[in-house]
N, C-alpha and C positions, 0 to 999 in steps of 0.2 A: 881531735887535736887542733890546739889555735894555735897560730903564728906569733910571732914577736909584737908586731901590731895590733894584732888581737887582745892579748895579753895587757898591752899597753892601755887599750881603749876599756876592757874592763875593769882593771885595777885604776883607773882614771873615774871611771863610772862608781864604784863600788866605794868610794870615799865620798862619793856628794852623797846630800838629803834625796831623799826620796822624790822621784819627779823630776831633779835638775837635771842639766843638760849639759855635754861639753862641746867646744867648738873642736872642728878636727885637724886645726891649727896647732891647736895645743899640743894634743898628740904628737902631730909629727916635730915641733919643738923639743916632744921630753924625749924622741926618740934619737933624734940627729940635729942639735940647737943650731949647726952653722949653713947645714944646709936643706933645712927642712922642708921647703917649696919642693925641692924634687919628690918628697917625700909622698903631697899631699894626693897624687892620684893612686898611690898604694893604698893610703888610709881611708880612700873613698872606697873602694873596693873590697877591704876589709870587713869594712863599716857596713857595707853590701852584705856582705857572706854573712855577718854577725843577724843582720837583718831576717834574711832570709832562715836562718837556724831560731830564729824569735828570741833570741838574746837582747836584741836589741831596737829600738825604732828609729825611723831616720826622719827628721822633724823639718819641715818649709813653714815657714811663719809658724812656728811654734805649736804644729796639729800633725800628726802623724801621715805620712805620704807613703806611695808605694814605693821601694826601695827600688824595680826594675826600672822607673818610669821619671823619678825627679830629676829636676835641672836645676844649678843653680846652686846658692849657698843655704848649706844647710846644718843641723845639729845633731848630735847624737845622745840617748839617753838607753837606760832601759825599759824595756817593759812593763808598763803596770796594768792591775787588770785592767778590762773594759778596752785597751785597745787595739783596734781591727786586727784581726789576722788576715783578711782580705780586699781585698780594694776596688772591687770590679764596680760595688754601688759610689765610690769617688772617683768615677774617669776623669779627669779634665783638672783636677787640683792640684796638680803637680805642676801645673807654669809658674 
């Protein structure tokens, strides 16, 4: 069962090309336009669970990161093949 944000960020995802990526800015905009900063640490967290269900990747400079482990601003897209399902051989890329 996904959440409203969940929902949000896959119907968000499922309308781009193949590969693209969305900011999770956006998200929280199409979810609550006036006060969407409160929003964004939900959408991170989401964005997280979606991750870890392999729905989706969570991207730092534009390369897939471990979802438990990044900092910082980052993107979301989904899964295509070829990318990791684990990350224990990228320690350290997530700064």
């Amino acid at each position: 069962m996904t959440t409203p944000i969940q929902d949000t960020i896959l119907s968000q995802l499922a309308a781009l090309p193949e590969g693209k990526s969305i900011d999770p800015m956006n998200v929280a905009k199409a979810i609550q336009p006036e006060r969407w900063q409160q929003l964004l640490g939900h959408v991170r967290t989401n964005a997280i669970e979606l991750a870890r269900e392999g729905k989706v990747v969570i991207l730092r400079h534009n390369k897939p990161t471990n979802p438990e482990k990044f900092r910082g601003v980052y993107r979301i897209r989904l899964r295509l093949e070829g990318d990791p399902t684990s990350f224990e051989e990228t320690a350290g890329d997530e700064e």
